[in-house]
N, CA, C and O atoms as a Maestro MAE file, in Angstrom:
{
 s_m_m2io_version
 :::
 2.0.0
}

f_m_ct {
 s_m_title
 :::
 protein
 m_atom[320] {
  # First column is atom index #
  i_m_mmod_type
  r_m_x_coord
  r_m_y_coord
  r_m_z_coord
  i_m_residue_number
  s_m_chain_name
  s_m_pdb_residue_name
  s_m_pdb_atom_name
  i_m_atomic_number
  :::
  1 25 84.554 -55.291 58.971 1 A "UNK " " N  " 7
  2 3 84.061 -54.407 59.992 1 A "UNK " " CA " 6
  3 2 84.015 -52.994 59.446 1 A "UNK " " C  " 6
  4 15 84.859 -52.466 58.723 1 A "UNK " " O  " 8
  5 25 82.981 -52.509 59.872 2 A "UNK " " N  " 7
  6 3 82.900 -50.884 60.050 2 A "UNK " " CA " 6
  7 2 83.167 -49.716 60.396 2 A "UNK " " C  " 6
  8 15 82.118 -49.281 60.871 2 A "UNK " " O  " 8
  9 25 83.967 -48.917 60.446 3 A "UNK " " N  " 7
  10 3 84.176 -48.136 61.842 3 A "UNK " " CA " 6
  11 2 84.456 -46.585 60.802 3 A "UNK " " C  " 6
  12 15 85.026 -46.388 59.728 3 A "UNK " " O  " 8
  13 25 83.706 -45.684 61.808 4 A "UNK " " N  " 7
  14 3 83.227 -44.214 61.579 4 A "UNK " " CA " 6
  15 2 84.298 -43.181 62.759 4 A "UNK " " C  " 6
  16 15 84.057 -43.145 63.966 4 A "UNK " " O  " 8
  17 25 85.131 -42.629 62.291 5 A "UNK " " N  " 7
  18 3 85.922 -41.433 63.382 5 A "UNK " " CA " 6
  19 2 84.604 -40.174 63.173 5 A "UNK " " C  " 6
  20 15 83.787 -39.825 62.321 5 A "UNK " " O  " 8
  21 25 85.180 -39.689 64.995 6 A "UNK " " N  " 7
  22 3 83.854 -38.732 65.060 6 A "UNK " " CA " 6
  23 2 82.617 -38.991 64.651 6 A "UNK " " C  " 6
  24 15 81.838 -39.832 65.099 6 A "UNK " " O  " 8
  25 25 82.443 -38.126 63.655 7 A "UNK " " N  " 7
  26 3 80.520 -38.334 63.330 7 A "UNK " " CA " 6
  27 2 80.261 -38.779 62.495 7 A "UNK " " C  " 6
  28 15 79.070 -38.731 62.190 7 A "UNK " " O  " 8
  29 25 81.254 -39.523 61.566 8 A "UNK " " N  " 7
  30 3 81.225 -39.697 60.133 8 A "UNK " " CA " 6
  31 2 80.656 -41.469 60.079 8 A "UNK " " C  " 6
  32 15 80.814 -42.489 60.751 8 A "UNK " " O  " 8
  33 25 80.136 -41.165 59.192 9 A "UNK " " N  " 7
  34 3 79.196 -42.959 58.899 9 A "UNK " " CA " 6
  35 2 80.052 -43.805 58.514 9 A "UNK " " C  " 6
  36 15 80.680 -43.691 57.461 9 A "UNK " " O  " 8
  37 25 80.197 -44.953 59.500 10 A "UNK " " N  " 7
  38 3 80.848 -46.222 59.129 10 A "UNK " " CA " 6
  39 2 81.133 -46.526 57.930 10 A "UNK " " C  " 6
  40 15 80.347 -46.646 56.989 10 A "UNK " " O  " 8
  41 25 82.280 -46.659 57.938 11 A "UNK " " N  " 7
  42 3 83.184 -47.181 56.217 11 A "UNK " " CA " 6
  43 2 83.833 -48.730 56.703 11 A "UNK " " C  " 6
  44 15 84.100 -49.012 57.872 11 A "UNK " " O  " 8
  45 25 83.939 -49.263 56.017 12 A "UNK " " N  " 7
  46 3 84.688 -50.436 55.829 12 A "UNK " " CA " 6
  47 2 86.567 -50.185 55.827 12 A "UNK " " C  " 6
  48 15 87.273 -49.465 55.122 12 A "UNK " " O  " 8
  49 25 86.913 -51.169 56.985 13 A "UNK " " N  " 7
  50 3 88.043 -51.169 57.428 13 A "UNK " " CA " 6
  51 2 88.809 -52.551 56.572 13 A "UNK " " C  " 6
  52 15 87.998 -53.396 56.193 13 A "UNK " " O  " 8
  53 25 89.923 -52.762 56.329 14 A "UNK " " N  " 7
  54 3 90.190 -53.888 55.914 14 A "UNK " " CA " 6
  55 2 91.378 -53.744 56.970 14 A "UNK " " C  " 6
  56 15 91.609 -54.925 57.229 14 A "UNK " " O  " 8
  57 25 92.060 -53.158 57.553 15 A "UNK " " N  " 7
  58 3 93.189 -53.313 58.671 15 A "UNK " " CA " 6
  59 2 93.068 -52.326 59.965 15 A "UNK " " C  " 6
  60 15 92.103 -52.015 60.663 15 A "UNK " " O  " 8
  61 25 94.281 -52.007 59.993 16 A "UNK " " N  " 7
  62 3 94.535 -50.656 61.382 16 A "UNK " " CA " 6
  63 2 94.475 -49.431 60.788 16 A "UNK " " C  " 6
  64 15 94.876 -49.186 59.650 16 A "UNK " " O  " 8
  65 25 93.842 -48.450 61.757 17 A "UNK " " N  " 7
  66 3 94.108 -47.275 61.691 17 A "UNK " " CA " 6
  67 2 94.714 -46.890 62.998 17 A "UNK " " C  " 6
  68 15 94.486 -47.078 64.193 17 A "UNK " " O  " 8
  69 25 95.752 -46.147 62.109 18 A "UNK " " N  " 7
  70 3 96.409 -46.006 63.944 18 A "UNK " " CA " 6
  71 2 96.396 -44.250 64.284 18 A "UNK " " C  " 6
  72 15 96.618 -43.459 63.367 18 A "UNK " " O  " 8
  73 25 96.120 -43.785 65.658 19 A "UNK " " N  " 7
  74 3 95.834 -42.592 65.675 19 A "UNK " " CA " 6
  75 2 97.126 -42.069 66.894 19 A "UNK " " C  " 6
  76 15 97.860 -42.831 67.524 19 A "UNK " " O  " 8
  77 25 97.100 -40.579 66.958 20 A "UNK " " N  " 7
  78 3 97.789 -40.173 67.960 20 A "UNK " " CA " 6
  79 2 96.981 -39.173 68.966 20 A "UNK " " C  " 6
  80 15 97.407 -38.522 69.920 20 A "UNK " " O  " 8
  81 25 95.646 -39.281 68.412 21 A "UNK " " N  " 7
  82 3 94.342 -38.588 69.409 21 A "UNK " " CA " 6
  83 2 93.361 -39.649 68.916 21 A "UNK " " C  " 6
  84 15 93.185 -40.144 67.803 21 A "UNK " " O  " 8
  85 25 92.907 -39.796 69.839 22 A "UNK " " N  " 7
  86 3 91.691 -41.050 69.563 22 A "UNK " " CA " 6
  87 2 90.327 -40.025 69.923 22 A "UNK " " C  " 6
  88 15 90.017 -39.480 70.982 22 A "UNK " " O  " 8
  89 25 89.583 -40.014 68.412 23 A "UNK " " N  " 7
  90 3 88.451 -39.541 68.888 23 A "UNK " " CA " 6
  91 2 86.979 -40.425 69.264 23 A "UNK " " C  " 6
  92 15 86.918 -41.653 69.334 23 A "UNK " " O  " 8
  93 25 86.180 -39.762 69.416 24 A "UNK " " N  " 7
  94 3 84.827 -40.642 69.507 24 A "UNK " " CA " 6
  95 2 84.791 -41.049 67.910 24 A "UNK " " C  " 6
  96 15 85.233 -40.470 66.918 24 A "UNK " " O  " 8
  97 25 83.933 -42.544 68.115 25 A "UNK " " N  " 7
  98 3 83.700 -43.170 66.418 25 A "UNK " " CA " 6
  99 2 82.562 -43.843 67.210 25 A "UNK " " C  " 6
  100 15 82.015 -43.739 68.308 25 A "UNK " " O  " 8
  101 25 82.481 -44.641 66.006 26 A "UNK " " N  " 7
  102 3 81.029 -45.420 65.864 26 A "UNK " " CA " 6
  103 2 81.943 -46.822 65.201 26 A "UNK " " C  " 6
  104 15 82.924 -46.602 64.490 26 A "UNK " " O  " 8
  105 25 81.598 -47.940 65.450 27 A "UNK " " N  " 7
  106 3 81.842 -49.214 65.296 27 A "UNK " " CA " 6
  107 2 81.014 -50.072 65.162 27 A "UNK " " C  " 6
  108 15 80.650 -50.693 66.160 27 A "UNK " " O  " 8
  109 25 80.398 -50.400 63.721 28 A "UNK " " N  " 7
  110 3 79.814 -51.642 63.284 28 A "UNK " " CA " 6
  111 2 80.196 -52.824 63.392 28 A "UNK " " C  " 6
  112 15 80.660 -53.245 62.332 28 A "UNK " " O  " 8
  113 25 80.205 -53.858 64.572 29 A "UNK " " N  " 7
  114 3 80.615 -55.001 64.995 29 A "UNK " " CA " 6
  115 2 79.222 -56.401 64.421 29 A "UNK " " C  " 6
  116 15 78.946 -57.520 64.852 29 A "UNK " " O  " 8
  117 25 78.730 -55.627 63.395 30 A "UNK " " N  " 7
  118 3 77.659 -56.942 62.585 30 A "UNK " " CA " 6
  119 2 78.388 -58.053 62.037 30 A "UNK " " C  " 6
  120 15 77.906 -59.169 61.844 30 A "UNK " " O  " 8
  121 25 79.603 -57.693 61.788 31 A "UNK " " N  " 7
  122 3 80.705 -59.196 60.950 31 A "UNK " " CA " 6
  123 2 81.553 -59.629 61.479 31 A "UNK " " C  " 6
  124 15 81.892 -60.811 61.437 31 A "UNK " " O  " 8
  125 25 82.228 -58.484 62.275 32 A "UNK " " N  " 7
  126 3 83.606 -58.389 63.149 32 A "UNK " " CA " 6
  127 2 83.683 -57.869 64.010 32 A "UNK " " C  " 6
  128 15 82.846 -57.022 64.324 32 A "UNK " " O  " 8
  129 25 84.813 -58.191 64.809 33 A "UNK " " N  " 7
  130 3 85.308 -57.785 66.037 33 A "UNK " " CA " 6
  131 2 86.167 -56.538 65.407 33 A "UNK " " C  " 6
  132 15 86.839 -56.597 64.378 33 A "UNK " " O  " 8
  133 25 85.959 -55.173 66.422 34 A "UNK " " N  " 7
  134 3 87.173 -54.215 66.163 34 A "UNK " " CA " 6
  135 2 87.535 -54.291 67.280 34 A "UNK " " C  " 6
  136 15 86.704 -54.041 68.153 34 A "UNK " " O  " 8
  137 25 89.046 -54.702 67.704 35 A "UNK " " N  " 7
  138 3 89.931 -53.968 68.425 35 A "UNK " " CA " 6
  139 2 91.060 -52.601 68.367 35 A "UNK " " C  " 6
  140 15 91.690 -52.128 67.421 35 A "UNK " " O  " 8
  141 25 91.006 -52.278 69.602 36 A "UNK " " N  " 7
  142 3 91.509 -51.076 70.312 36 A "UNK " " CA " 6
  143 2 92.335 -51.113 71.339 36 A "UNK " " C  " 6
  144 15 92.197 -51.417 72.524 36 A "UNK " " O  " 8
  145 25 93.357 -50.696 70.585 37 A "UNK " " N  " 7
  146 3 94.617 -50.878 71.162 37 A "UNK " " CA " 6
  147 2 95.146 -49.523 71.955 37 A "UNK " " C  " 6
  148 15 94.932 -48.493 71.315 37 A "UNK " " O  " 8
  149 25 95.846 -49.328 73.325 38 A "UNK " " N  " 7
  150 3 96.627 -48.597 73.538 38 A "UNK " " CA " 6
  151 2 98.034 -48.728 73.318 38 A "UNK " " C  " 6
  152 15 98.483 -49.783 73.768 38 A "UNK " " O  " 8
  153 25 98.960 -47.894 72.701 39 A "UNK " " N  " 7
  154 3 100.051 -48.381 72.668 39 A "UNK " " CA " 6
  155 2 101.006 -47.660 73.514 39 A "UNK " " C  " 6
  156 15 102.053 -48.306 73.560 39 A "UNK " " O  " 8
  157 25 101.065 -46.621 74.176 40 A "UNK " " N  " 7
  158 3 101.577 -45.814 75.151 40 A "UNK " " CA " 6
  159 2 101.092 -45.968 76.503 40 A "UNK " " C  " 6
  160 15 100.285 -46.830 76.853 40 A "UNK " " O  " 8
  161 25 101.626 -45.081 77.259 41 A "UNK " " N  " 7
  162 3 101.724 -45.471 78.925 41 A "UNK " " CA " 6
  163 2 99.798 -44.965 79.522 41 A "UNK " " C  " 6
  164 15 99.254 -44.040 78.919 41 A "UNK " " O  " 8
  165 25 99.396 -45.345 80.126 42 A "UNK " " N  " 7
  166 3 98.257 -45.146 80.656 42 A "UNK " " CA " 6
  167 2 96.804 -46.191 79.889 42 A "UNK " " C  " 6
  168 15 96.968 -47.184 79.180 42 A "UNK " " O  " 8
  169 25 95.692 -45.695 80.233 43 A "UNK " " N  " 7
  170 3 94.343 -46.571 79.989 43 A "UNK " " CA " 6
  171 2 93.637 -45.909 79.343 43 A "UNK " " C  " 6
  172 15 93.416 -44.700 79.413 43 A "UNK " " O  " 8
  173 25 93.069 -47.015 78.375 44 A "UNK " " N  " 7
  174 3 91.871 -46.299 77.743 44 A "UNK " " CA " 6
  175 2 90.471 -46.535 78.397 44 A "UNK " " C  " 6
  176 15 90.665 -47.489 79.150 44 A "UNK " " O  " 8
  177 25 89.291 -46.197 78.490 45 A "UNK " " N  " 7
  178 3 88.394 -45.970 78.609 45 A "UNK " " CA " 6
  179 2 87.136 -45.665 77.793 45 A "UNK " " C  " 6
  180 15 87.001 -44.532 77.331 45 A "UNK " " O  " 8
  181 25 85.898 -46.916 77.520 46 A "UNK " " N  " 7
  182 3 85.130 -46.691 76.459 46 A "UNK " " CA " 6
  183 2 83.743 -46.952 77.924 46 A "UNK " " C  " 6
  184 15 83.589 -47.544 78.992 46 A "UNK " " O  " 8
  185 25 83.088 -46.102 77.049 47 A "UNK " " N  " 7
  186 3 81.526 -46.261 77.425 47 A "UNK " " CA " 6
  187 2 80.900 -46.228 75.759 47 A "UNK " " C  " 6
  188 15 81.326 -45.540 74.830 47 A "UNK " " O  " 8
  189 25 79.768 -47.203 75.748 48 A "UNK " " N  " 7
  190 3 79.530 -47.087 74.492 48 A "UNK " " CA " 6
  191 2 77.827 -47.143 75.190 48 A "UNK " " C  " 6
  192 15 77.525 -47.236 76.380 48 A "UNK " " O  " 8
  193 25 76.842 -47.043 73.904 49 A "UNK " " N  " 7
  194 3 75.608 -47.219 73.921 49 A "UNK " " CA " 6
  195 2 75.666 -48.616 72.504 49 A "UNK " " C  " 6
  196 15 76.179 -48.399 71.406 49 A "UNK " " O  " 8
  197 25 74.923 -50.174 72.965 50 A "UNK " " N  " 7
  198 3 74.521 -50.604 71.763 50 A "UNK " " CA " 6
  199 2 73.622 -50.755 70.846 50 A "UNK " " C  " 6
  200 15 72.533 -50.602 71.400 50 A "UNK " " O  " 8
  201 25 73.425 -51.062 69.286 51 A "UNK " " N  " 7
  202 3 72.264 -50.835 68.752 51 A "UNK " " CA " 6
  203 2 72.088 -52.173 67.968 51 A "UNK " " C  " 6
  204 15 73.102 -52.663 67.470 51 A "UNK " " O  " 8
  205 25 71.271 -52.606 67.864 52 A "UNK " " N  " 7
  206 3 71.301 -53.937 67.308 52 A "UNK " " CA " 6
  207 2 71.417 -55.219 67.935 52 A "UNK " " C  " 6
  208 15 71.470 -56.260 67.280 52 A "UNK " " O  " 8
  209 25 71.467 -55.164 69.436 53 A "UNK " " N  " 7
  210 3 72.172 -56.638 70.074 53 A "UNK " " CA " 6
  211 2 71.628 -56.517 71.088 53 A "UNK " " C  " 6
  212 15 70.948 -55.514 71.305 53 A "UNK " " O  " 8
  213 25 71.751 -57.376 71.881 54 A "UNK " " N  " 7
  214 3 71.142 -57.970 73.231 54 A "UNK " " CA " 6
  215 2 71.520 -56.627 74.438 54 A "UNK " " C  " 6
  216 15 70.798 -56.231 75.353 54 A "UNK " " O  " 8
  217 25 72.572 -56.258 74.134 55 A "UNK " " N  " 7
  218 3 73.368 -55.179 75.597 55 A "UNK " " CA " 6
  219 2 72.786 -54.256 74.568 55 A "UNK " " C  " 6
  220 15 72.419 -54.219 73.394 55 A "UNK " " O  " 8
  221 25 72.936 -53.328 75.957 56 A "UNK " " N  " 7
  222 3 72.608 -51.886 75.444 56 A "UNK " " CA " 6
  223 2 73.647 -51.104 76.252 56 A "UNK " " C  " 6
  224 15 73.900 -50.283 75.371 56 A "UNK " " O  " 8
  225 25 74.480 -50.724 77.323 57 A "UNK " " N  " 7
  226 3 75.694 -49.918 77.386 57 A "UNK " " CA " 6
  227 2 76.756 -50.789 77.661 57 A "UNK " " C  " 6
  228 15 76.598 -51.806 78.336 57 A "UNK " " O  " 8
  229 25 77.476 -50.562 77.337 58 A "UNK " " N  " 7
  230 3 79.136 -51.391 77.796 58 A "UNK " " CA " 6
  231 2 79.638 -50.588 78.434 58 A "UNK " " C  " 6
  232 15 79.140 -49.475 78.605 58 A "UNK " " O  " 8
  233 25 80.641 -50.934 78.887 59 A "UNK " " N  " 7
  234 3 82.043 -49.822 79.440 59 A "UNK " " CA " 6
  235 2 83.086 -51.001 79.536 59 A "UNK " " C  " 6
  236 15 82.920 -52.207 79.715 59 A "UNK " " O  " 8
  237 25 83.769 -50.538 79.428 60 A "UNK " " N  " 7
  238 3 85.385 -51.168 79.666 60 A "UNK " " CA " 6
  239 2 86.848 -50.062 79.632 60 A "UNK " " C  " 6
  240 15 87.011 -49.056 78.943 60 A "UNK " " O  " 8
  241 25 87.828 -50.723 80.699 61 A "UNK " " N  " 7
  242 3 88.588 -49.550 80.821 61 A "UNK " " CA " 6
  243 2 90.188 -50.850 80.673 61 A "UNK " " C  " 6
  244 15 90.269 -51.922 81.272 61 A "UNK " " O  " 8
  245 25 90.847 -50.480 80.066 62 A "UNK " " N  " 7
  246 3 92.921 -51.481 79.667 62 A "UNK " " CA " 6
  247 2 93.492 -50.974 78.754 62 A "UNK " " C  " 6
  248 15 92.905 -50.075 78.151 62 A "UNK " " O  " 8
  249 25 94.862 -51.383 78.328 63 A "UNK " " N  " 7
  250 3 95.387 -51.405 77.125 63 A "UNK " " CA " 6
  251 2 94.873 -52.058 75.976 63 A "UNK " " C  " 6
  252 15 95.400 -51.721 74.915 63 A "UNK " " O  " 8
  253 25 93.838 -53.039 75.919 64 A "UNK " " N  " 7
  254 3 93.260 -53.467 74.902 64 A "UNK " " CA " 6
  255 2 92.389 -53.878 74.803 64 A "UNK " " C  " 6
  256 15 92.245 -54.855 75.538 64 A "UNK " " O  " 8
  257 25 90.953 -53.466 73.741 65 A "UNK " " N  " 7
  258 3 90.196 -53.743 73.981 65 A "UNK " " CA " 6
  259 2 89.144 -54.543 72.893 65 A "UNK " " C  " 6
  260 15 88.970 -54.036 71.785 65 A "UNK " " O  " 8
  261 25 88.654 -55.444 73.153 66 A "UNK " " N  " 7
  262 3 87.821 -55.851 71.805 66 A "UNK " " CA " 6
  263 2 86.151 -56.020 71.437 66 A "UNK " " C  " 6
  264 15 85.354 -56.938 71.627 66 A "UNK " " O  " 8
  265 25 86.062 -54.974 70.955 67 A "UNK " " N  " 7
  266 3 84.067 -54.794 70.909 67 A "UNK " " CA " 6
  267 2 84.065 -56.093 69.915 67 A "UNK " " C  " 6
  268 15 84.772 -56.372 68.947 67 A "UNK " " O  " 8
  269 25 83.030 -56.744 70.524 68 A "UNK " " N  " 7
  270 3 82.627 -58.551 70.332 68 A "UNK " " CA " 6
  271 2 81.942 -58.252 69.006 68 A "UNK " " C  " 6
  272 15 81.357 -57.172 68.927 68 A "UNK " " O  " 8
  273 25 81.938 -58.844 68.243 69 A "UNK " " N  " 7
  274 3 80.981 -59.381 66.897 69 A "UNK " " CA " 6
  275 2 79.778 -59.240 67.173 69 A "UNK " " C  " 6
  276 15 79.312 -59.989 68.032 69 A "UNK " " O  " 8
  277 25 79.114 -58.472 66.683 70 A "UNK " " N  " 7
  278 3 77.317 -58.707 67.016 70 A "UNK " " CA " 6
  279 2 76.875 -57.980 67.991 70 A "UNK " " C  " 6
  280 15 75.725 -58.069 68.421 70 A "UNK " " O  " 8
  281 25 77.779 -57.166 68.445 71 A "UNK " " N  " 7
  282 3 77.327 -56.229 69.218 71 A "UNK " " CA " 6
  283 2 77.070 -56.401 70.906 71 A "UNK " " C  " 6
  284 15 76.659 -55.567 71.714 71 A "UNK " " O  " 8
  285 25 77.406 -57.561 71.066 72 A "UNK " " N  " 7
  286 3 77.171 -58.208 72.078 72 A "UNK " " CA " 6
  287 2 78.226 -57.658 74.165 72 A "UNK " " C  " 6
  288 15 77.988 -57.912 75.346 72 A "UNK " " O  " 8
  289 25 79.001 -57.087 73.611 73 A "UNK " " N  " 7
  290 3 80.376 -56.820 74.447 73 A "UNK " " CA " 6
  291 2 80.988 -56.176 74.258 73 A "UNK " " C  " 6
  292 15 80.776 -55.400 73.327 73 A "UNK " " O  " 8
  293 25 82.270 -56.085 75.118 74 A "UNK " " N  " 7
  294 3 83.823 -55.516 75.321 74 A "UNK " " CA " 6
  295 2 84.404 -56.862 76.067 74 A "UNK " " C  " 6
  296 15 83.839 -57.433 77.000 74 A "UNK " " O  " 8
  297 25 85.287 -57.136 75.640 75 A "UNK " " N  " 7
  298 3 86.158 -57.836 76.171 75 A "UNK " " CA " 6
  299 2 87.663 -57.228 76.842 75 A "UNK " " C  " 6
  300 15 88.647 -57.161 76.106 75 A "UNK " " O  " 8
  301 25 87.719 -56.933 77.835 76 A "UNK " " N  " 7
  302 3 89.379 -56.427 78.107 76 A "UNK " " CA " 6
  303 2 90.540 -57.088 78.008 76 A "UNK " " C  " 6
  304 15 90.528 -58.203 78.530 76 A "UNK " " O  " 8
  305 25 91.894 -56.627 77.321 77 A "UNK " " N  " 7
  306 3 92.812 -57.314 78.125 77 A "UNK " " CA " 6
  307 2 93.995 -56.699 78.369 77 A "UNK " " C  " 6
  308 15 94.489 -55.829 77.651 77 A "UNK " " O  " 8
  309 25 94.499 -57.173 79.460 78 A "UNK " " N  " 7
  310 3 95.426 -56.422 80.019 78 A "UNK " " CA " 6
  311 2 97.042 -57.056 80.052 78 A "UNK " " C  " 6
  312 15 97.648 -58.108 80.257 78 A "UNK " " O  " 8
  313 25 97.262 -55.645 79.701 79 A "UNK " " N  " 7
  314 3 98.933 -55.905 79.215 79 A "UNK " " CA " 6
  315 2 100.029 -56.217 80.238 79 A "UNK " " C  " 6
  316 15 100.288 -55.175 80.840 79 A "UNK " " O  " 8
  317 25 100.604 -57.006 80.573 80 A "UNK " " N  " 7
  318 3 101.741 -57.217 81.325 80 A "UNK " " CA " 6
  319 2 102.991 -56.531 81.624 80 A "UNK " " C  " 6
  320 15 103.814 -57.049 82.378 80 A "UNK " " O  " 8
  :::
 }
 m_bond[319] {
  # First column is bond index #
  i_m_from
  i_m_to
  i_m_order
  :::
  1 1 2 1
  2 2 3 1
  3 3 4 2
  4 3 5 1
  5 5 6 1
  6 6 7 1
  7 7 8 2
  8 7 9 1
  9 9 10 1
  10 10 11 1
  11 11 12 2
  12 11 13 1
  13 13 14 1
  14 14 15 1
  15 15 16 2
  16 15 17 1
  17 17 18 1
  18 18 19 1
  19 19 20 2
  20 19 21 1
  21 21 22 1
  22 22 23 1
  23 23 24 2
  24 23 25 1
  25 25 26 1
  26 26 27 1
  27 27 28 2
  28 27 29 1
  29 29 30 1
  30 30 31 1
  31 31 32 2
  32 31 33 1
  33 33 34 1
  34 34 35 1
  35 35 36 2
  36 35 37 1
  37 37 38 1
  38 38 39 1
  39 39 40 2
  40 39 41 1
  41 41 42 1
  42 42 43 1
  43 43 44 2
  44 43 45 1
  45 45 46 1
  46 46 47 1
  47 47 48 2
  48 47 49 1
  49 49 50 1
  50 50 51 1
  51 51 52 2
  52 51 53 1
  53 53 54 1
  54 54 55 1
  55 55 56 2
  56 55 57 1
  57 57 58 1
  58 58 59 1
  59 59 60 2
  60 59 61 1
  61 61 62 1
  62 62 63 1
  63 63 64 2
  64 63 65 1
  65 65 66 1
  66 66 67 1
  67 67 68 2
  68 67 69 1
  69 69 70 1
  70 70 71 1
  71 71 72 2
  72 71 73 1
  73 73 74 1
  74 74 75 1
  75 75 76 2
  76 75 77 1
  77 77 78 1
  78 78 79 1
  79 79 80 2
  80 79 81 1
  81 81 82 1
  82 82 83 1
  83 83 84 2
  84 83 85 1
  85 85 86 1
  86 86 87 1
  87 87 88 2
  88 87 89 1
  89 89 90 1
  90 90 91 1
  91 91 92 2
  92 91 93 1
  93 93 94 1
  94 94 95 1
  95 95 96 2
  96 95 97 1
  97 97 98 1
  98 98 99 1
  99 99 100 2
  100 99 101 1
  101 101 102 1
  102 102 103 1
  103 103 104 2
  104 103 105 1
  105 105 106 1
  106 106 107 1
  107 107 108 2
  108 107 109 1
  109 109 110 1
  110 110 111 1
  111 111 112 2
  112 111 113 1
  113 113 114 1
  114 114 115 1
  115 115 116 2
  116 115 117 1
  117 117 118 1
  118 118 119 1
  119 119 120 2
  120 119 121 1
  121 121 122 1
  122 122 123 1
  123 123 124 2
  124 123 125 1
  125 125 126 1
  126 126 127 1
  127 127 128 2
  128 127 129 1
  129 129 130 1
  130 130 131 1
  131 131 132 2
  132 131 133 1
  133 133 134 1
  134 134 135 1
  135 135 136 2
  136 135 137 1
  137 137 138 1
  138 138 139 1
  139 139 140 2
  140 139 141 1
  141 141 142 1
  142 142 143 1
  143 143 144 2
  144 143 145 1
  145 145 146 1
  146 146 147 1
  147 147 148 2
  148 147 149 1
  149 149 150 1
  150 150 151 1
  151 151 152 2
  152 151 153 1
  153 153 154 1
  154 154 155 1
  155 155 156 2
  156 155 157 1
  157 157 158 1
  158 158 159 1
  159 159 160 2
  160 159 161 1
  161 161 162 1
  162 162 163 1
  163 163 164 2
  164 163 165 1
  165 165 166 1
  166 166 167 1
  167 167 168 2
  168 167 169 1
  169 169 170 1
  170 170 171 1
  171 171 172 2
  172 171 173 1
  173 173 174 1
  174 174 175 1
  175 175 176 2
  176 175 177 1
  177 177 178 1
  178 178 179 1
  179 179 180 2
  180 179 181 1
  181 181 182 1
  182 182 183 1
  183 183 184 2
  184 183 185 1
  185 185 186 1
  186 186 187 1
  187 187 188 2
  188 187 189 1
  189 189 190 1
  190 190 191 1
  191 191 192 2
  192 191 193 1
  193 193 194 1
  194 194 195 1
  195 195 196 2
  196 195 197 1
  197 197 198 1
  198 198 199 1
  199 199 200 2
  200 199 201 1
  201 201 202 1
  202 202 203 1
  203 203 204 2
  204 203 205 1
  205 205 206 1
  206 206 207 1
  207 207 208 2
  208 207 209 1
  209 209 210 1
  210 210 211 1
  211 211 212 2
  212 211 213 1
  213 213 214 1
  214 214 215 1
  215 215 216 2
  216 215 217 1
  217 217 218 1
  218 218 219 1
  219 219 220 2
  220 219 221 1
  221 221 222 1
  222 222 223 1
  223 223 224 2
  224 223 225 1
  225 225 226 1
  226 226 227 1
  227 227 228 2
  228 227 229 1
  229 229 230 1
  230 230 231 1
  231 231 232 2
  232 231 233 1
  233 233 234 1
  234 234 235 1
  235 235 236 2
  236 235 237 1
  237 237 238 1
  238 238 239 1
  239 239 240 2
  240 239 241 1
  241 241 242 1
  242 242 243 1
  243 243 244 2
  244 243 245 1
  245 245 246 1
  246 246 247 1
  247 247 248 2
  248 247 249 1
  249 249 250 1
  250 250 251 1
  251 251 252 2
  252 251 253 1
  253 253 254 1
  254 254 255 1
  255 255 256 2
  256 255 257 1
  257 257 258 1
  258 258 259 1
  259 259 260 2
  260 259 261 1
  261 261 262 1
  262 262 263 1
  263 263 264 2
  264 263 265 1
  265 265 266 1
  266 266 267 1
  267 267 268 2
  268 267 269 1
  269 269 270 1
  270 270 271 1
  271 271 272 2
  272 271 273 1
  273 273 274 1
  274 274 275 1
  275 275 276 2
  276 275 277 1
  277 277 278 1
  278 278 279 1
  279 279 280 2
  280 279 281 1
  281 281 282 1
  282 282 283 1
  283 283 284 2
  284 283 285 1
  285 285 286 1
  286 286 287 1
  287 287 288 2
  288 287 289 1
  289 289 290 1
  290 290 291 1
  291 291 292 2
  292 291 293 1
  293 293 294 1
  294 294 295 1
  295 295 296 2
  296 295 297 1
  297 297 298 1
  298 298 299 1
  299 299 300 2
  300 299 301 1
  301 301 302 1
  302 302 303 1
  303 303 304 2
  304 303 305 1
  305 305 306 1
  306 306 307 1
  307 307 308 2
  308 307 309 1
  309 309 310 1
  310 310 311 1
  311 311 312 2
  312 311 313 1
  313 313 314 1
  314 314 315 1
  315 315 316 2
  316 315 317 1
  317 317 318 1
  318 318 319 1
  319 319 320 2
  :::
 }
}
């Protein structure tokens, strides 16, 4: 998978990056799934636009979240 912080062009991820401000990125989901994790108290919140796939905006709001392979989704899930 791909994934770009802020404005910067998608690089190749081989694990986690873990942040303590989450900014806007860009996420190439052509091979893989990236998930997005909250790990502290409250929700995250994505609105995305897609390029390449069947959807064209998502939104999803939990502690975890997983933009689908192919561009296709968000999947939520919620933490107990």
């Amino acid at each position: 998978m791909k994934v770009g912080l802020g404005t910067a062009e998608p690089q190749m991820v081989a694990d986690t990056i873990r942040l303590k401000i989450f900014p806007a990125f860009i996420a190439d989901v052509t091979d893989g799934d990236v998930h997005v994790e909250l790990r502290g108290e409250g929700e995250l919140e994505i609105a995305a636009t897609v390029t390449g796939g069947p959807a064209v905006n998502v939104s999803a709001t939990g502690h975890h979240l997983v933009l689908l392979k192919g561009g296709t989704g968000i999947r939520t899930v919620r933490r107990k």
